[in-house]
Structures are given as structure tokens and as C-alpha cells.
C-alpha positions in Angstrom: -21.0 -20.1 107.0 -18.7 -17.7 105.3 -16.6 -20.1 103.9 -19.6 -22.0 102.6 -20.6 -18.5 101.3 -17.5 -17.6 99.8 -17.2 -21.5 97.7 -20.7 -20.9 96.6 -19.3 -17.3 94.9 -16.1 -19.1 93.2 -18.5 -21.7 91.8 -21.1 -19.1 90.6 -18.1 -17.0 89.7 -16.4 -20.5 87.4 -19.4 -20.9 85.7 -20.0 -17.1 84.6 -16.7 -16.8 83.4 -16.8 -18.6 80.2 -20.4 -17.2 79.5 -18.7 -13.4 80.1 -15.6 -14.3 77.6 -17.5 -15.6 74.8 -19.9 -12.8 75.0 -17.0 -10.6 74.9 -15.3 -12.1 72.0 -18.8 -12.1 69.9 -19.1 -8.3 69.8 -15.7 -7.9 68.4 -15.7 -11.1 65.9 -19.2 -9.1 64.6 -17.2 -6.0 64.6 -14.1 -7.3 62.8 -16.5 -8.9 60.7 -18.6 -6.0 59.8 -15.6 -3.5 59.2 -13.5 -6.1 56.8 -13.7 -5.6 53.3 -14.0 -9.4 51.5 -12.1 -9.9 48.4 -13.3 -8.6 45.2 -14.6 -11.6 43.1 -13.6 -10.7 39.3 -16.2 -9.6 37.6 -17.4 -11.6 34.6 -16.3 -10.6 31.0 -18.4 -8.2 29.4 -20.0 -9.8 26.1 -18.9 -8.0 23.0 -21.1 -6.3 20.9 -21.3 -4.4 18.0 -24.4 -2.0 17.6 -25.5 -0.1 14.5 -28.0 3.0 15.6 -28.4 0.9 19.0 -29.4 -2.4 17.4 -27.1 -5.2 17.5 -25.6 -6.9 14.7 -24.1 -10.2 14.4 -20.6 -9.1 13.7 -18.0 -11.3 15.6 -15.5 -9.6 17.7 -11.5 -10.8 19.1 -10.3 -8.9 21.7 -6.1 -8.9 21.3 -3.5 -7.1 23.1 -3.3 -4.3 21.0 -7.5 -3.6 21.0 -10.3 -5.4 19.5 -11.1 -6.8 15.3 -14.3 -7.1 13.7 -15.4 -9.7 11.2 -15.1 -8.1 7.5 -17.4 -9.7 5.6 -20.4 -9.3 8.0 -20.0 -5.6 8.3 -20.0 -5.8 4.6 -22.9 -7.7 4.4 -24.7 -4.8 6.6 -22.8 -1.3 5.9 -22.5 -1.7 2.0 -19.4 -2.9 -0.3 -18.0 -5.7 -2.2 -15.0 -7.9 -0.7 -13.2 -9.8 -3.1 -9.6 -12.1 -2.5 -7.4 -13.5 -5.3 -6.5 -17.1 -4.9 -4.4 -17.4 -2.4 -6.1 -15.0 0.1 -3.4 -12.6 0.7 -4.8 -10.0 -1.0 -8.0 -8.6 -0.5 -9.9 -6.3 -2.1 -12.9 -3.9 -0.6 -15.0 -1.8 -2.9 -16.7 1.2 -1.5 -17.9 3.0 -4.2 -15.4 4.3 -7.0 -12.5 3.4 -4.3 -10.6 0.2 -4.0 -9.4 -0.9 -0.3 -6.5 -3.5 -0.4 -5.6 -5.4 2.8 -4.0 -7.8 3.6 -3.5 -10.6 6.5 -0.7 -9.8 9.0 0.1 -6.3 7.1 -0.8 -3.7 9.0 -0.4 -1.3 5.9 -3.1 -0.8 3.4 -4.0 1.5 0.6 -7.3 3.3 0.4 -7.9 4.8 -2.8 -4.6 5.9 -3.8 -3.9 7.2 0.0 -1.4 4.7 2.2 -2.5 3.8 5.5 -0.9 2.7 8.5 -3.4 0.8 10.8 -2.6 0.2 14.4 -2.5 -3.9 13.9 -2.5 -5.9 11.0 -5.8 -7.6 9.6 -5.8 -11.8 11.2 -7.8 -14.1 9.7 -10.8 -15.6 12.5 -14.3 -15.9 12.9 -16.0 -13.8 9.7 -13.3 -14.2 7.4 -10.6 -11.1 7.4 -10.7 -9.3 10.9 -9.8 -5.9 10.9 -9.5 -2.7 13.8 -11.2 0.2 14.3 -8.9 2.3 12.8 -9.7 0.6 9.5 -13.8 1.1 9.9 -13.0 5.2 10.4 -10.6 4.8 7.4 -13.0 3.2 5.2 -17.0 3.2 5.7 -16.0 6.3 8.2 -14.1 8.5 5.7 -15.6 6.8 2.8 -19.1 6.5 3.4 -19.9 8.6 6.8 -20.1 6.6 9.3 -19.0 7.1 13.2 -17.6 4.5 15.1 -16.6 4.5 18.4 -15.2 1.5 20.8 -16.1 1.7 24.5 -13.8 -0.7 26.3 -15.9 -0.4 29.7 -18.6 -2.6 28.0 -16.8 -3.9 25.2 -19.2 -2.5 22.4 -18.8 -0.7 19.2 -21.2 1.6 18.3 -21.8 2.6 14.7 -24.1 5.7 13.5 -24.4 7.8 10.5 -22.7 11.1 10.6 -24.7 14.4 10.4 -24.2 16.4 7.1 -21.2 18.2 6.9 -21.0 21.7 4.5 -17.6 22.1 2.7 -16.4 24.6 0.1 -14.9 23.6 -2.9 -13.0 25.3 -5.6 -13.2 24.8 -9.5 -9.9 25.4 -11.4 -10.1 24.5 -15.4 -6.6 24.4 -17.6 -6.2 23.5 -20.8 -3.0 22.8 -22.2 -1.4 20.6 -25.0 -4.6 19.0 -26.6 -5.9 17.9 -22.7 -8.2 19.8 -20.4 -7.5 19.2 -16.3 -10.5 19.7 -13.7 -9.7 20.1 -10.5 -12.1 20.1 -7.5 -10.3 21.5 -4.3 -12.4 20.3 -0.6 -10.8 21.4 2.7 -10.8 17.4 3.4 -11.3 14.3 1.7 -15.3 14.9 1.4 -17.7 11.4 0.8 -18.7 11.0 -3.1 -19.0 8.5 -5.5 -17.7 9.0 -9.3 -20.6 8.5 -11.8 -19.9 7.7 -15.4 -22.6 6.2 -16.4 -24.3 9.0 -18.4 -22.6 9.3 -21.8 -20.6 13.0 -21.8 -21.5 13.6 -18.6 -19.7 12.9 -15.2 -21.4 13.3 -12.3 -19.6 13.5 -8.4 -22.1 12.6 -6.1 -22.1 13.7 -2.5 -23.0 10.9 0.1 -23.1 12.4 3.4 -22.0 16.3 2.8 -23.1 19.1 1.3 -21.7 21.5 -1.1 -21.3 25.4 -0.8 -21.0 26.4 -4.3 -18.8 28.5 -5.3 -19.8 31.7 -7.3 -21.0 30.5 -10.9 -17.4 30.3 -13.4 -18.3 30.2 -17.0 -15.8 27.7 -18.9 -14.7 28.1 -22.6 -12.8 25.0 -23.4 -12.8 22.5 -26.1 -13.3 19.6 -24.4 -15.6 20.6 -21.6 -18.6 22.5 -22.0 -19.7 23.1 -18.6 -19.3 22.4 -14.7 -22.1 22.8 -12.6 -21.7 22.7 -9.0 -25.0 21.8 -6.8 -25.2 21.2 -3.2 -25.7 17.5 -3.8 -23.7 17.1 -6.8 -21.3 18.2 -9.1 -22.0 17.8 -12.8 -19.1 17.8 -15.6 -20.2 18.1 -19.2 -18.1 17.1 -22.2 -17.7 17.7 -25.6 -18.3 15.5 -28.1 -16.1 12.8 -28.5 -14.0 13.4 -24.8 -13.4 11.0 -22.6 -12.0 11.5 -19.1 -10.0 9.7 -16.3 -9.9 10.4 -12.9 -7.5 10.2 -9.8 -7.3 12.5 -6.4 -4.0 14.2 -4.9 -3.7 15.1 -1.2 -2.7 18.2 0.7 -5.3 19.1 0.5 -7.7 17.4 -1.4 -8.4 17.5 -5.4 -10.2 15.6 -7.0 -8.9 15.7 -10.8 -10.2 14.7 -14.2 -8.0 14.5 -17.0 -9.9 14.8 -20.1 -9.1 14.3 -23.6 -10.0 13.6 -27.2 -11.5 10.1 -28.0 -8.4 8.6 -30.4 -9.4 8.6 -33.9 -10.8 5.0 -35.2 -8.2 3.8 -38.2 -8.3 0.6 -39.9 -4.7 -0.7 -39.1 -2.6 -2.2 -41.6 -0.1 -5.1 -40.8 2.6 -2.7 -39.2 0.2 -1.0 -37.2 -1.5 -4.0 -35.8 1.8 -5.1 -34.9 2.5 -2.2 -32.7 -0.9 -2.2 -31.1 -0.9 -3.3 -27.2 -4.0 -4.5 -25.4 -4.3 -3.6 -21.8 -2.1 -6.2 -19.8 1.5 -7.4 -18.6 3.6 -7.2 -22.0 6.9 -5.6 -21.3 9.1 -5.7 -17.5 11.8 -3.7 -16.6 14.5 -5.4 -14.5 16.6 -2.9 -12.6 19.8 -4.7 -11.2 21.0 -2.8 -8.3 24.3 -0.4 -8.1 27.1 -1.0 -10.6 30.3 0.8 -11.8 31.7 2.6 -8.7 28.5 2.0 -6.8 29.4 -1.1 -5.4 26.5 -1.7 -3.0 26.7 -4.2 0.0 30.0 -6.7 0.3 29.6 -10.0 1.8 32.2 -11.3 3.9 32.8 -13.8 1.5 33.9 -11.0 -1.2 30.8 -11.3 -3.2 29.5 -7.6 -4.3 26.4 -6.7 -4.6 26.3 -5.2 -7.7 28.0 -8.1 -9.3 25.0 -10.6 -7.7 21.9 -8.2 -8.8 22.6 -8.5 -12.0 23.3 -12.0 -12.2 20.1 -12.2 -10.9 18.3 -9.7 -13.2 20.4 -11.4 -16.4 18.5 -15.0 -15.0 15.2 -13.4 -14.5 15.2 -12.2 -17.4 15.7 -15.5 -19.5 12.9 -17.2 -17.2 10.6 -14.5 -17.7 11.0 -15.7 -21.2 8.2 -18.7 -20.7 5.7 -16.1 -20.1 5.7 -14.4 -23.6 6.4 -10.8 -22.2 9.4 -8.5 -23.3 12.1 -7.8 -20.7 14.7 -4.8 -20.5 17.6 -4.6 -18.2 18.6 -1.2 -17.1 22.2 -2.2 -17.4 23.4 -5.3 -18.9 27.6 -4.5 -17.6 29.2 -3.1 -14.6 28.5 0.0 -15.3 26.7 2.6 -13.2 23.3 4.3 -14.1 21.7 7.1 -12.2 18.5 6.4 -10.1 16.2 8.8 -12.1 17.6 7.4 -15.5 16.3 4.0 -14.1 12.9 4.5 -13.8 13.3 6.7 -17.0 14.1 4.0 -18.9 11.2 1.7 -17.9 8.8 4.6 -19.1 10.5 5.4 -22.0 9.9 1.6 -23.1 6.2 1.8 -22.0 6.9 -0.9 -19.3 3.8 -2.1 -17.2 5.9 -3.7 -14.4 9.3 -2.3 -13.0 11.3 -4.6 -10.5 14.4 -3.5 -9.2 16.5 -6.0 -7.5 18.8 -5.7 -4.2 20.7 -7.1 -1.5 20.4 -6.3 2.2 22.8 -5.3 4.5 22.2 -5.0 8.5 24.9 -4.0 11.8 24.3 -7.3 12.9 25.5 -10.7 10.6 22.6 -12.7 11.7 19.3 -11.0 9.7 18.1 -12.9 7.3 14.8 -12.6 5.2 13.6 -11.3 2.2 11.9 -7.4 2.3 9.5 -5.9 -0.8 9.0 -2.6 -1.0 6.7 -0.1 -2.5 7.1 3.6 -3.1 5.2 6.1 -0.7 6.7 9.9 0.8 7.2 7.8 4.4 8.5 5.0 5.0 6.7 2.4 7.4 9.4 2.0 10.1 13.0 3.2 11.2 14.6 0.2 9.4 12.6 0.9 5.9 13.9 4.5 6.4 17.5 3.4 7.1 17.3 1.2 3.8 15.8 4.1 1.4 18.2 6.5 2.7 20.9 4.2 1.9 19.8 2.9 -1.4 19.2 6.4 -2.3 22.7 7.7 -1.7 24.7 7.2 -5.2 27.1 8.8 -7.1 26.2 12.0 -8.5 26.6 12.5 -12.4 29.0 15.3 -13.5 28.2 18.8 -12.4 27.1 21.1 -14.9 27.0 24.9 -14.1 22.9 24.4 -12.8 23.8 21.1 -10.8 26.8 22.7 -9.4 24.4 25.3 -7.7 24.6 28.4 -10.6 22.0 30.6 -12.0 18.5 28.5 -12.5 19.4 25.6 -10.1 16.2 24.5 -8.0 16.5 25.4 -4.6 16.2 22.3 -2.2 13.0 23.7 -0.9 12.0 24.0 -4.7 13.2 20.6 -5.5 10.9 18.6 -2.4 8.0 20.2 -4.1 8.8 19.1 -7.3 9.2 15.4 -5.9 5.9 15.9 -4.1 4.0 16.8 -7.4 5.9 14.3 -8.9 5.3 11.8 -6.7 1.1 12.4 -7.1 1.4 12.7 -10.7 3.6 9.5 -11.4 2.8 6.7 -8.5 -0.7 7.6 -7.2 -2.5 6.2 -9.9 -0.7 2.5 -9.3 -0.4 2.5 -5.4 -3.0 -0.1 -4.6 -1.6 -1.9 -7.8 2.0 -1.6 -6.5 0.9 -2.7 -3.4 -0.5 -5.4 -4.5 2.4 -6.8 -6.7 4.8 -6.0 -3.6 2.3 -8.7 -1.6 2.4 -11.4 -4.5 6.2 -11.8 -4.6 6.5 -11.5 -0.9 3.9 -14.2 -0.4 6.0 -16.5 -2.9 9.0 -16.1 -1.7 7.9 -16.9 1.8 6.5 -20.2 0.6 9.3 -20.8 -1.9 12.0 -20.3 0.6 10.8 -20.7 3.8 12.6 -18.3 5.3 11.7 -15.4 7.8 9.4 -13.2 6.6 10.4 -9.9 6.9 7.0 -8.7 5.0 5.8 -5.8 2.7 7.3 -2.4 3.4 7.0 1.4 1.7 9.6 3.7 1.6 11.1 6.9 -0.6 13.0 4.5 -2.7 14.2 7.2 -5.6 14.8 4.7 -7.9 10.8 3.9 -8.1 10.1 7.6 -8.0 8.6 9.0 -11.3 7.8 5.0 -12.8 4.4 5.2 -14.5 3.8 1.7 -13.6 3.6 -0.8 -10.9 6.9 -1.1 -9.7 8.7 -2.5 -6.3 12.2 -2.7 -5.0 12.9 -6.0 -3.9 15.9 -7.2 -1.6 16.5 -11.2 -1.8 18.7 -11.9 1.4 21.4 -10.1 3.9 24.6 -10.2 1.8 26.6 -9.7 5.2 24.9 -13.0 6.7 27.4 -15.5 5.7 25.0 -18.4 5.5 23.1 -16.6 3.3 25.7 -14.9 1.3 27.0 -18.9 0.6 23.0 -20.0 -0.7 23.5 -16.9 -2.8 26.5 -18.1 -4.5 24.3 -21.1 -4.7 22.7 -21.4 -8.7 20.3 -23.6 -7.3 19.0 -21.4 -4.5 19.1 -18.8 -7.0 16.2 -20.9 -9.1 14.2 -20.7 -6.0 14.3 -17.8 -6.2 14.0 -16.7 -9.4 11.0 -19.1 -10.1 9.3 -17.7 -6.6 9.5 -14.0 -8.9 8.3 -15.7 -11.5 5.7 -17.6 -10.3 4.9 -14.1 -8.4 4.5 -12.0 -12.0 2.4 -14.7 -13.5 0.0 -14.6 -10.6 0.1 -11.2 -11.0 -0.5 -11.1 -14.6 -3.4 -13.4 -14.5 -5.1 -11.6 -11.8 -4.6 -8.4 -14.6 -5.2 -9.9 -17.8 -7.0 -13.5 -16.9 -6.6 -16.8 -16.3 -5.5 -17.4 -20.3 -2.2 -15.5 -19.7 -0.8 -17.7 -17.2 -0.3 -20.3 -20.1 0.6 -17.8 -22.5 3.1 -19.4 -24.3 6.6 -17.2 -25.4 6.1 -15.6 -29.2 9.5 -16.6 -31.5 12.0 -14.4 -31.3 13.0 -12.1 -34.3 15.3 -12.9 -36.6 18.7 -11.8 -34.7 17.2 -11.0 -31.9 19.4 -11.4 -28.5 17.8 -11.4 -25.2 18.2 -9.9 -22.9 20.1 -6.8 -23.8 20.2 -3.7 -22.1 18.1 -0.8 -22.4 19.7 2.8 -24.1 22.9 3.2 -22.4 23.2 5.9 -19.8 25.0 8.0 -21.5 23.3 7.9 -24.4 19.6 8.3 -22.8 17.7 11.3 -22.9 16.4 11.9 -19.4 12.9 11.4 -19.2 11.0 13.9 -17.1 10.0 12.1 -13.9 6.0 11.8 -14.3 5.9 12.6 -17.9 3.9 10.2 -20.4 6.1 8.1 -22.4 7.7 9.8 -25.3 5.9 9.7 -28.7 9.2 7.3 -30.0 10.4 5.1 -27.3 13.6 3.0 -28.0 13.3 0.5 -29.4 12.6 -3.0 -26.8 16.1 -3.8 -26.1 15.0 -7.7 -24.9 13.2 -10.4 -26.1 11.4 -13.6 -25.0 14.1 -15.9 -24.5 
């Protein structure tokens, strides 16, 4: 009986045990379950948006590495402005009021106004033409026109709203001196206006977004202005009869400044003086050939100098330029050196519209190769732009007079940076974007001329371009110390690539100034005995020109023809 008894409990016991383990494991499957944390699925991408006061606006949007760009054309379409492009599409131009915006594709530096600006990635082309970062919008339709963006990268949206009002001071200076009367309106910052001319004798700067404190009322006695009025809303200018005025700003801080002057006296020319008139356009180039004399520049390994290769160039340059109609002066025409200041003293002096001065590149290593244009501005727009300014700029001084030599009525070096500085906004700020813009064209063509690496548009304290009343760039046409490129620069035939990339460059350049009838113009005969191209008034013969300073009332006389 106990044996049947204790059977009957192993059976019973047999068949509960599996029951007892499973019911076991369940609790602490649940439990495992329960306390483990699944992976994350990735969330989906947020849509990109762009919102103006909290509606949406068809603007597309890329996201890159280095932050999100916006579709040009259809902000334009809804903030306000004018996009334009010249033929090739590597220069573009926005108009926001009386300011011209120039960008570019794959340069990240642009000019606003006559102010350089260094964006945080260049402009691509994509969906909406030109695509361009936030940095730009608060450069342009933010400081511009007052409007606030901000980029939220949690959602992916950009949010654009107008600005509240903001109240600025401003201060009213008025000189007169030698025949022309300066106005100049001081702000704290760069305030939002528009120029108006459109009102005969009266000029009229009209606040967007701010608002004005005036300033106590100033009576002005001056020939050429008869009043300024300064209004919350506006400020009015009133001229005399018969002035006219130009316009331009300066930084640090901010003036806006009107230049204002007598309307020129109407004269019916005779022959000589109809001869000597110029019409607004590309007429005469100055061709700087780089170093000479002592100042050899960069040496190849090959032995080639630079000096000795820049103006070879130049001298070619010059007789190709010839096809074009336009005059061309050579700063030196020898081996013979001429100071940097005297350079672009010389290209003022003969009233040039375009100064180019030609260079070769040097590196450490033997393997860059390339081609680099420049453009003036107080910074330059990386290390290796500084290196090459500082270089360039180092030259031989001229003999030391008493003054240069440090004596009685020397400039401190203090004293001297601020003259550069005003010279700098008197003489360049006017023909930045233009500057700019040439630097682009020849860059452009000698990328597609070449084929070669391109090392793109740079700016930098060249002192050579310093104090040139014109558009003017420093270009350098390949690393001398790169054998291979040192031997295509022996090359004649390289050299016409490049030459008729320049070229090709200037006559885009002069279209896109003058109109499509220049391209063709053809060359005017030469004068009787005429030579070209000779060089401009020797060095030592040249009275220096004060950097900034309008031409003299005699220039000498055009020292090269069309050839």
C-alpha cells in the first residue's frame, strides 16, 4: 500500500514538474521583458521649412555639412530685390535698394555694398537657382532691409519676421573745401535706408525699418547745399542750383557721405576737345609687371626669374589687348624696379579704368599649382592670402630722406595705418564689388582656358592695389617653383593661353560695362610714330601721386597704343 502510495506521488510529482518550471520561467521572461529597453528606431527626418511670420513659403532648402542653403530666387520673389547674372553665371548680382550684392557660386566671399563679407560656405547652385546660408539672409535682407532670421536645427525650419523699429542717433558734419562740399551722416551702425534721387536738387535717405533721433537743428551756409533736414523718417538734403552729388558709405563706424559738386559747365567742343573727351567705359589698362631691378621676385628651379617672366607677360598682354581698341600702359617696360605706391600712381595719373598687376607664385612645397586672383580689402581671406600679401608687399625701400629716415615730421607707424585706413575708404570702396567682380571674370577664364586647379578668388592688403581709383586685381599665373609648371611657363604657346584667357576675361568684362557693341570694338589706327607698348613716366621721373587723390589736372601723356 505504501509503495503503491509512494509511485502514485512520483507520478503526480513527474507531471507537476514541468507545469511548476514553465510557470516559473514565465514570471521572469515577463519581467526581463518588461524591464528591457528595445532599441531606438531612428526617427524620421524632419521636413524642412522655411516660414515667413509663421506661414510657409515655398523656398527650397539643402541641408550640407556645414548647415543648411536656401533657394535665391524664391526668397527674392517673396522678400523684395532684383537678381541678375551675366552670361556665364558666375557672377550674380542682388539689388536691395541703392546696394548691390555680388555672389558668386563656390566663393564664399561676397561684397555687400562696398563692405566684404565672409560667409560661412560658399553659394552652390541647386533647386531655386543660386543657394545661399543664413549668414547671407542676416547680411543682406537682415541688415539691409530688417528682417530676422533664425534656423532651428531641432525641426529644421527657418523662421523669418520683421524686426521692431530700432532708434539711432546720427550726426551731421558739412565741409566745404576746394570747389566741393562733403556731407556726412554718422549712425552708431549700419542703419536700413534707401538713397532717393529722384527729386531734382533734392536727395532724400529714407529710413526702412529705424527711426531717427535728430540731432539739435544746425544751420548750413554753403554754396552748394542749402539745407539738411533731419526727420525721424527721413533725412532730406537740398542743393543749390546746378549741384550734383555722389554718394558712397565708410565703416568704423558708419557714414554715409555725399560728395557734392558743381554741374560742369556745357561748351561746344571744338575738334581737339572732342578728341580728349572719354565716355564712361573700358578705354585705357594699366599693366603692372611684377618686381624688377633688385627685386627679383620668385626663382624657378629652372633659373627663370620672376621678374624677368611678368613682364614678358605684361609686354604680350599688352600687344593682344591691342584687338580691343583700348590704350595700355606698362608700369615698367625694363628691368628696372618701381616702388609699389608709384604703381598704382601711375595708373591714376593716366586716368586708367582697369589696373592688372601680374605675378608668379611661390609655395614651401614644389607641387602647388593653380592660378590665384586677388582683390584689395584691409584682411585677407585666409593664412595663405596673408602669407602672399605680406610677401609681395616687402620691397626695396627708396632712398631715405631726412623724413623717411625717421626725422622731424615723419608719420608715426600708428599715424601712418590710419592714413592707409582712410586711404583705403577713400580710393577702393567705391570699386569693391566692381573689383570683385573683374577678379571672378579672369579667374573663371583661366579655369576654363587652362584647366588647371582652381585655386579661386582671394582678397588681401596687396599695397600695390592700395590707392588705385579703379578696378584693379593682382593676379598670379602659376607656381614658378613647380617645375612642370615653370617649363609650360617657358612655353610661348602656354603663354597664349593664357594671355587670350585675360583677354577674353577684360572683354567680358568690358561688355558687361559698356555693352555688347564693345566686344567687337575694333582697334583705332595708331598715331603717326606711335610705339606700343611703352612704358609709363619713369620712376624716377614721376611725381608721386597722393594715394586716393583724383587724377591730376595734366596726366602724362598715354605712353601705349593699340597695337
Amino acid at each position: 500500500m505504501k509503495d503503491r502510495r509512494f509511485w502514485a506521488c512520483c507520478i503526480l510529482l513527474a507531471l507537476l514538474l514541468p507545469v511548476l518550471l514553465l510557470a516559473q520561467r514565465q514570471p521572469v521572461s515577463s519581467a526581463s521583458a518588461a524591464g528591457a529597453v528595445p532599441p531606438a528606431a531612428p526617427p524620421a527626418p524632419a521636413r524642412s521649412a522655411v516660414l515667413l511670420e509663421g506661414r510657409e513659403i515655398p523656398v527650397p532648402v539643402t541641408i550640407t555639412a556645414n548647415g543648411p542653403l536656401f533657394g535665391l530666387t524664391p526668397l527674392v520673389d517673396v522678400l523684395g530685390g532684383k537678381v541678375t547674372s551675366d552670361e556665364s553665371g558666375e557672377s550674380v548680382t542682388l539689388r536691395l535698394g541703392d546696394k548691390d550684392v555680388v555672389l558668386g557660386p563656390g566663393n564664399a566671399i561676397v561684397t555687400v555694398g562696398d563692405n566684404i563679407v565672409s560667409l560661412s560656405q560658399p553659394p552652390t547652385r541647386g533647386e531655386g537657382g543660386l543657394q545661399v546660408p543664413v549668414d547671407f539672409l542676416k547680411k543682406t535682407w537682415g541688415d539691409l532691409v530688417g528682417y530676422a532670421f533664425d534656423w532651428h536645427p531641432e525641426t529644421s525650419r527657418l523662421t523669418i519676421a520683421r524686426r521692431g523699429n530700432r532708434e539711432m542717433g546720427v550726426t551731421l558734419d558739412v565741409v566745404h573745401l576746394q570747389g566741393m562740399t562733403t556731407v556726412v551722416l554718422q549712425f552708431p551702425e549700419e542703419p536700413h535706408y534707401q538713397v532717393d534721387h529722384s527729386k531734382p536738387g533734392m536727395i532724400t535717405v529714407q529710413m526702412l525699418s529705424d527711426r531717427l533721433a535728430p540731432p539739435p537743428a544746425k544751420e548750413v551756409q554753403d554754396p552748394l547745399v542749402q539745407g539738411v533736414t533731419v526727420e525721424p523718417q527721413q533725412i532730406r538734403i537740398q542743393l543749390a542750383q546746378g549741384a550734383q552729388a555722389e554718394s558712397y558709405v565708410l565703416g568704423s563706424p558708419f557714414r554715409l557721405v555725399f560728395d557734392i559738386h558743381p554741374t560742369s559747365s556745357v561748351e561746344v567742343p571744338t575738334p581737339a576737345a572732342q578728341g580728349a573727351q572719354r565716355t564712361p567705359g573700358v578705354h585705357t589698362i594699366v599693366i603692372d609687371p611684377g618686381h624688377g631691378g633688385q627685386e627679383t621676385g620668385a626663382i624657378g628651379p629652372g633659373g627663370v626669374l620672376e621678374k624677368d617672366l611678368t613682364l614678358e607677360l605684361a609686354r604680350e598682354l599688352a600687344a593682344k589687348l591691342g584687338r580691343l581698341g583700348v590704350q595700355t600702359v606698362l608700369t615698367r617696360t625694363d628691368d628696372t624696379l618701381v616702388k609699389l605706391d608709384d604703381r598704382s600712381a601711375i595708373a591714376n595719373q593716366n586716368r586708367a579704368d582697369l589696373f592688372i598687376s601680374i605675378h608668379l607664385n611661390s609655395s614651401l612645397g614644389a607641387g602647388a599649382s593653380g592660378t590665384e586672383t586677388y582683390f584689395l580689402s584691409p584682411q585677407a581671406s585666409d593664412p595663405r592670402a596673408a602669407s602672399s600679401a605680406a610677401t609681395e608687399n616687402t620691397a626695396p625701400s627708396a632712398p631715405a630722406t631726412s623724413d623717411a629716415a625717421g626725422g622731424a615730421g615723419a608719420p608715426s607707424a600708428a599715424e601712418q595705418q590710419d592714413v592707409d585706413l582712410i586711404l583705403w575708404d577713400l580710393a577702393q570702396s567705391r570699386h569693391l564689388a566692381e573689383s570683385q567682380r573683374f577678379a571672378t571674370m579672369i579667374q573663371t577664364q583661366l579655369n576654363e582656358a587652362l584647366q588647371i586647379k582652381d585655386r579661386g578668388v582671394k582678397q588681401a592688403p596687396f599695397r600695390v592695389l592700395k590707392g588705385a581709383t579703379m578696378p584693379a586685381v593682382l593676379v598670379e599665373l602659376g607656381f614658378i617653383n613647380n617645375p612642370e609648371e615653370e617649363k609650360k611657363l617657358r612655353d610661348a604657346a602656354y603663354r597664349d593661353q593664357i594671355l587670350d584667357a585675360l583677354v577674353t576675361a577684360i572683354a567680358r568684362y568690358r561688355t558687361s560695362v559698356e555693352g555688347p557693341a564693345a566686344a567687337g570694338a575694333p582697334a583705332p589706327a595708331s598715331p603717326p610714330g606711335a610705339a606700343a607698348p611703352k612704358a609709363a613716366v619713369p620712376p624716377a621721373t614721376l611725381a608721386p601721386a597722393t594715394k586716393g587723390a583724383p587724377p591730376a589736372s595734366k596726366p602724362p601723356a598715354r605712353r601705349a597704343g593699340p597695337a
